[in-house]
C-alpha positions in Angstrom: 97.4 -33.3 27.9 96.9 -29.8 29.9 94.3 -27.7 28.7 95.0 -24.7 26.3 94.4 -21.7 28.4 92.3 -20.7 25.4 90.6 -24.1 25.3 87.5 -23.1 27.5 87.4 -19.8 25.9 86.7 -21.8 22.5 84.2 -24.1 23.9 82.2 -21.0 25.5 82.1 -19.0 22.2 81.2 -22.2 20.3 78.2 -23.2 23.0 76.7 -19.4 22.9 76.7 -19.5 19.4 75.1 -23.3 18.7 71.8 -21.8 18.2 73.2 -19.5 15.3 76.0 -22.2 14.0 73.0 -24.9 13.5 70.7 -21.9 12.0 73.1 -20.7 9.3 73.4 -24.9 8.4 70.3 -25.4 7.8 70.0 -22.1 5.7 72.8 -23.2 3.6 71.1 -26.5 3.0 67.9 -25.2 2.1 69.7 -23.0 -0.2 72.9 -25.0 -2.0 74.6 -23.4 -5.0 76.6 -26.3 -7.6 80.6 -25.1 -8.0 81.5 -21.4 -9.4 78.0 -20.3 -8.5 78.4 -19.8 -4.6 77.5 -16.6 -4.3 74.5 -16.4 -1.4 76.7 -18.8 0.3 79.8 -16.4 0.0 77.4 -13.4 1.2 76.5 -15.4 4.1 79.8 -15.9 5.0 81.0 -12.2 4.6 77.8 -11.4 7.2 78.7 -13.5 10.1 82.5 -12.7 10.2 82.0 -9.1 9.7 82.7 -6.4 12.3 83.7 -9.6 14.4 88.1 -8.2 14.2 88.3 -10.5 10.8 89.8 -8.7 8.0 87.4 -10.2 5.2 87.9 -10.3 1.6 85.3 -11.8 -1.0 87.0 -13.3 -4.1 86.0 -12.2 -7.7 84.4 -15.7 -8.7 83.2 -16.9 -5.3 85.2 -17.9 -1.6 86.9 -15.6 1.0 89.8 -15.3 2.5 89.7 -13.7 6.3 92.7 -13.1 8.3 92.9 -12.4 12.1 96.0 -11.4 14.6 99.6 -10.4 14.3 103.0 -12.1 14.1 105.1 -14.1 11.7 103.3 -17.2 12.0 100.5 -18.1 10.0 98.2 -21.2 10.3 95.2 -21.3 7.2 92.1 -23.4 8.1 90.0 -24.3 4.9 86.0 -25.8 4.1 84.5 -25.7 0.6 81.3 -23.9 0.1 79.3 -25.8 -3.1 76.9 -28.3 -3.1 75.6 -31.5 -5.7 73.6 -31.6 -8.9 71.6 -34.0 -7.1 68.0 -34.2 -5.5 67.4 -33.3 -1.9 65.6 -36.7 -0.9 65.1 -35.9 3.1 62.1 -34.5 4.4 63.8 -32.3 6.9 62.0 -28.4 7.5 65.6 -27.1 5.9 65.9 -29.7 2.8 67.0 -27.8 -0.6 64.6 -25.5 -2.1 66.1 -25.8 -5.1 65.2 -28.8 -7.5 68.2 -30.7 -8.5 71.0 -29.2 -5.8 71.9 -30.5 -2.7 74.2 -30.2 -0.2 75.0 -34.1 -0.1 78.8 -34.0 0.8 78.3 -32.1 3.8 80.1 -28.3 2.9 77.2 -27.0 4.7 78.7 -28.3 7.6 82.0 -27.5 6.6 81.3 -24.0 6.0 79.4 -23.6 9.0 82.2 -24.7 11.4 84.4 -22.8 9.9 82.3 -19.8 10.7 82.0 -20.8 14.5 85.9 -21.2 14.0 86.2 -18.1 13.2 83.7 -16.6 16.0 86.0 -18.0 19.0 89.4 -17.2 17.3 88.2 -13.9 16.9 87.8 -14.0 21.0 90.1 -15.9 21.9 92.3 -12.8 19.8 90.5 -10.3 21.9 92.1 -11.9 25.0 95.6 -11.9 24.0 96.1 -15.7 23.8 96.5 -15.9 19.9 100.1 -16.6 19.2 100.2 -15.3 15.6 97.6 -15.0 13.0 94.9 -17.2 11.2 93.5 -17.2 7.6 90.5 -18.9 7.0 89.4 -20.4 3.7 86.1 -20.8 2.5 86.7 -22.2 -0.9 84.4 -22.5 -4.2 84.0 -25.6 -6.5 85.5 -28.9 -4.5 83.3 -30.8 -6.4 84.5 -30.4 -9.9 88.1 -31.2 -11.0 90.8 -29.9 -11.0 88.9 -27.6 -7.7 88.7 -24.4 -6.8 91.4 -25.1 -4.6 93.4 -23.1 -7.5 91.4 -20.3 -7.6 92.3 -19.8 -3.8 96.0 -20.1 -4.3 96.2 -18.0 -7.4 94.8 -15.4 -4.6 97.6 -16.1 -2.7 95.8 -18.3 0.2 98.8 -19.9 1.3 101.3 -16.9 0.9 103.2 -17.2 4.5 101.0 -20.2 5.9 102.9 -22.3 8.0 100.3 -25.3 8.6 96.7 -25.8 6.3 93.8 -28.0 8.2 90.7 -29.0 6.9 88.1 -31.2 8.1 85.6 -33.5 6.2 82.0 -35.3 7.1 82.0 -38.9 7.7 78.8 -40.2 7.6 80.1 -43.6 8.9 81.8 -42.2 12.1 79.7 -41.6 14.9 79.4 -38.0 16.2 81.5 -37.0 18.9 85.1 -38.7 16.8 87.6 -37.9 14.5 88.9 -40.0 11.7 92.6 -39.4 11.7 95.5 -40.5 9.7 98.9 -39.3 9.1 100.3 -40.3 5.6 97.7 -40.4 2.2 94.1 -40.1 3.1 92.5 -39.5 -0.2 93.5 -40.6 -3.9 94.4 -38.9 -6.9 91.7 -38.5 -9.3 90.9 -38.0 -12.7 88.4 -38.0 -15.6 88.5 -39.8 -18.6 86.6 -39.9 -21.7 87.3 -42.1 -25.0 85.2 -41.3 -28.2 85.7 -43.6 -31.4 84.7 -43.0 -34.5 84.2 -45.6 -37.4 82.8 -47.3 -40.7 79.3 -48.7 -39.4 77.0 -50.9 -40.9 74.8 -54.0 -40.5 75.4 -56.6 -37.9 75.7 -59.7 -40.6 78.4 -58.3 -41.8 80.9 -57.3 -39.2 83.8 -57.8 -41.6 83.0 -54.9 -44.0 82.8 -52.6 -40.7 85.2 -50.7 -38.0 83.3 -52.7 -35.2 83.5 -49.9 -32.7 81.1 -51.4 -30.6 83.4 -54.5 -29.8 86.3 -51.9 -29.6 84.8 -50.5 -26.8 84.1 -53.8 -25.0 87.9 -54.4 -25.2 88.8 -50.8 -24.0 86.6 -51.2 -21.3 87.9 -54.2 -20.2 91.7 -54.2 -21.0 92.9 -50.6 -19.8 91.7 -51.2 -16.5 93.7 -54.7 -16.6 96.7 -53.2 -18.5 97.5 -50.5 -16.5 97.5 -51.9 -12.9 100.3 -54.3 -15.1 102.1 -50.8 -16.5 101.8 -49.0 -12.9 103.2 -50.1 -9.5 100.2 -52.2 -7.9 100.9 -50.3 -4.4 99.2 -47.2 -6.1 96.4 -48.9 -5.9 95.3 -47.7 -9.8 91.4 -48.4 -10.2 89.4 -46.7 -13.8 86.0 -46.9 -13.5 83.6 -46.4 -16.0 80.6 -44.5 -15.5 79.4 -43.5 -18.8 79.3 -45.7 -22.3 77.3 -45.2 -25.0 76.8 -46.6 -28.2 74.4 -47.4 -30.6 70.5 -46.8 -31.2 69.1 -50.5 -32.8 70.2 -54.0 -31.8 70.9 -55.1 -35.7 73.1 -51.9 -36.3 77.0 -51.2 -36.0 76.8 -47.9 -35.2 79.6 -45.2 -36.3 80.5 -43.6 -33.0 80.2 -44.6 -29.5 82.0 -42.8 -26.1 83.2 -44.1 -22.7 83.9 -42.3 -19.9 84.6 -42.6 -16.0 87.6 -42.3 -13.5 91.0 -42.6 -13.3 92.2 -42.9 -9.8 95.8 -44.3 -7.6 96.6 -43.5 -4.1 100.0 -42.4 -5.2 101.7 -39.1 -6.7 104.1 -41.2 -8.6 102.1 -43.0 -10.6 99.6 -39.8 -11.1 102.2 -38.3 -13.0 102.7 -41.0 -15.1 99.7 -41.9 -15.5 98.2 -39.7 -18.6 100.5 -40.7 -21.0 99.9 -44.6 -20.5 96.3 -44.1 -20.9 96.7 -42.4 -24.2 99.3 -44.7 -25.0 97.3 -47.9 -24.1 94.2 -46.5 -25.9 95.2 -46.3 -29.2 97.1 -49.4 -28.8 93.7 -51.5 -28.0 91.5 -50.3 -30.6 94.3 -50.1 -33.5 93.3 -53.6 -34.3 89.9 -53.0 -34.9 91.0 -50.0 -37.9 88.9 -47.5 -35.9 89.6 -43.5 -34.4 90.0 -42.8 -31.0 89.7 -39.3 -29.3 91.3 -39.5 -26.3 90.3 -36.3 -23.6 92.4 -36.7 -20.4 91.1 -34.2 -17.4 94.2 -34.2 -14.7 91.9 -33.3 -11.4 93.3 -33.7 -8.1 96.2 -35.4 -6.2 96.2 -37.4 -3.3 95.5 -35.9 0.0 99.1 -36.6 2.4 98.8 -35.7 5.8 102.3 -34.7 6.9 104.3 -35.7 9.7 104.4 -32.4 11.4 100.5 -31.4 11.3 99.2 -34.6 11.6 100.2 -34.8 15.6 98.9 -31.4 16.1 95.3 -31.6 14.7 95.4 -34.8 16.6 96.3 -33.1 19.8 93.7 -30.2 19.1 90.7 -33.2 19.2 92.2 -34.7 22.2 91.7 -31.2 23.6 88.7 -31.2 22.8 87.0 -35.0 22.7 89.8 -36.2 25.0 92.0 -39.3 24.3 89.8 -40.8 22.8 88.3 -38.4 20.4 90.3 -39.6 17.3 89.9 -43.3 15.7 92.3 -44.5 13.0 90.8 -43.9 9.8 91.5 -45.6 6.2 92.8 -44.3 2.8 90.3 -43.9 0.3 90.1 -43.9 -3.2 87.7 -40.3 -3.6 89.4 -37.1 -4.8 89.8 -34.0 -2.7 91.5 -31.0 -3.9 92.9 -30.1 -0.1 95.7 -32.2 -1.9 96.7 -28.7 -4.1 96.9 -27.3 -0.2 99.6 -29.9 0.9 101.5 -29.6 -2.5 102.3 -25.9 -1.4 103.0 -26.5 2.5 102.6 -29.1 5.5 99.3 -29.7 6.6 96.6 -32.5 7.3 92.8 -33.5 7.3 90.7 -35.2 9.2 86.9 -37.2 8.6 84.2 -35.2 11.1 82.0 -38.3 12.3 78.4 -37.0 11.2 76.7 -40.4 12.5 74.2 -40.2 15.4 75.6 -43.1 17.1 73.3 -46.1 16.9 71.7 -44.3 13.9 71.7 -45.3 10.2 75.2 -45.1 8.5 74.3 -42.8 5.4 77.3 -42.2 2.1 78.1 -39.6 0.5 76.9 -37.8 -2.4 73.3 -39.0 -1.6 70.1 -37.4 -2.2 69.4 -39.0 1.7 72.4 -38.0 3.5 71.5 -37.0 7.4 73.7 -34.7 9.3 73.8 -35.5 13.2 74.0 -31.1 14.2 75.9 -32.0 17.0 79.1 -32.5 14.3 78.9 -28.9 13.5 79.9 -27.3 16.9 82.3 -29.9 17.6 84.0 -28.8 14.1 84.2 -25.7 14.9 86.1 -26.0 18.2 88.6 -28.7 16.3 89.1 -25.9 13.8 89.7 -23.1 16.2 91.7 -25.2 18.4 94.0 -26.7 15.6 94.6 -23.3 14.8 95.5 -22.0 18.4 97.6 -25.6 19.0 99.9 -25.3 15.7 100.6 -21.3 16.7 102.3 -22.3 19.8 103.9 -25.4 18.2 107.7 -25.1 17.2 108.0 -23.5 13.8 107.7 -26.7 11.4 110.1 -25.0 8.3 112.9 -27.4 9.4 110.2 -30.2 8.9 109.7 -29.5 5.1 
């Protein structure tokens, strides 16, 4: 495909800046703040696009909007800012200085493309070859359900916004490609936690007792099973407990116990459906057993759908970028993403930033060990800003909702 005339304009800003883009990185990783408590990160975010022709606004509660250009249409590019309640394991110069937190999802890198997005749009305005205008996103609390995703769009984020494109780290993609795929990417995803309350007493004599503890077992086991029989199996249902206690002494039957762990589908369908089964099919499995159950049901996110209409684009802005072969197919996963509030409002699509330094070790997610290949965060950022630039010249897509 022929270059965008603002195509080498991008990748210039982007180079001079590399130094800076990789600095501000590793400041944000030595410095990660857990969900609703992002406010250095928001400051830092407000200094570099300041006085650079953004109009910047830092939301009450943490995130910023920014919005550059003129026109009608409106493309919104989006990274979360938060990090994990988990321990910084690398022994990079830049691992977290604060005991507990890391960044181990990769918003760091997120955040700082963004910013470097943000740096060549702002030039690539100053030159008259921006089309329209751009809001840019830097969002609070991804991590916890149902996402700060809200918080944006009871701000109005998406008021006017034609296209929304995000990007996410793949840590099992090689630097230098782009998972892409049009359709669902991510799953719905919720939390679930059972607590049941009965009579206890001594293990001889289970009969005189509300065995919770065998209540459980069977709850454990049979609402995973009964549910992918009460859903369509092509959502792809899977709960998954993480939590379940119960219990303090081997010969005792206590008198309250707790499970809890995920409930998650790869389609919107059966998401809405799916809280009332599960409070349905919970009472309905312990009522044998003559004991309480207290059933609390957190809705989090929906699936991420890549749409038809932004999909091609953000897979022509890598091509632009990586060439034509800069974007692999990718698969649909199970993990929850709240860009999926985005494409409930209006088209848009995400793809998975290969991290990997290729012929390095493959590294997961939310792990104390996760390694970052730098290169991933200027190549972000001229994805982001050429997405943007690519979907502004683009035919309207309203006709396509």
């Amino acid at each position: 495909m022929p270059d965008h005339p603002a195509s080498s304009l991008i990748a210039d800003v982007v180079e001079k800046y590399s130094d800076d883009l990789i600095s501000l990185r590793r400041d944000l990783h030595a410095h990660p703040e857990l969900s609703w408590a992002e406010s250095r990160t928001t400051e830092c975010v407000v200094t570099h696009l300041e006085d650079t022709g953004w109009d910047v606004t830092a939301l009450d509660g943490g995130g910023v909007i920014a919005d550059l250009g003129e026109g009608e249409r409106l493309v919104a590019l989006r990274a979360d800012l938060d990090a994990l309640p988990v321990d910084d394991l690398t022994t990079d110069p830049w691992k977290s200085t604060v005991p507990g937190v890391a960044h181990a999802c990769g918003h760091d890198v997120h955040t700082s493309a963004l910013v470097g997005a943000g740096l060549a749009l702002s030039e690539v305005a100053s030159h008259g070859l921006l089309r329209g205008r751009v809001r840019l996103l830097f969002q609070p609390a991804e991590e916890v359900m149902p996402g700060g995703a809200l918080h944006l769009l009871g701000a109005g984020a998406l008021d006017g916004v034609d296209h929304v494109f995000g990007l996410h780290c793949d840590p099992s993609l090689d630097v230098g490609r782009l998972g892409l795929r049009e359709g669902p990417l991510t799953g719905a995803a919720d939390t679930l936690s059972v607590r049941v309350v009965g009579k206890g007493g001594h293990t001889s004599r289970p009969h005189l007792t509300e065995d919770l503890t065998f209540a459980l077992g069977k709850l454990i086991t049979e609402l995973p099973a009964i549910l992918s029989r009460r859903l369509d199996p092509r959502a792809g249902v899977s709960v998954v407990w993480g939590v379940v206690r119960a219990g303090s002494a081997p010969n005792v039957i206590p008198h309250s116990g707790m499970v809890s762990g995920t409930v998650r589908m790869l389609d919107a369908v059966a998401w809405a459906d799916a809280e009332h089964l599960v409070r349905q099919m919970v009472t309905q499995i312990v009522s044998p057993y003559g004991v309480n159950a207290e059933v609390i049901y957190q809705r989090g996110v929906p699936p991420v759908v890549n749409g038809p209409s932004s999909t091609p684009l953000l897979g022509a802005a890598v091509e632009s970028v990586l060439g034509p072969h800069g974007h692999v197919p990718t698969s649909q996963s199970l993990g929850g993403e709240d860009f999926g509030w985005y494409l409930d409002r209006v088209p848009g699509a995400m793809a998975r930033l290969g991290t990997r330094t290729p012929g390095g070790p493959t590294y997961d997610l939310h792990q104390g060990n996760l390694r970052i290949d730098e290169a991933a965060t200027g190549i972000g950022a001229r994805v982001m800003a050429q997405v943007a630039v690519t979907a502004l010249d683009a035919e309207p897509p309203h006709s396509l909702r």
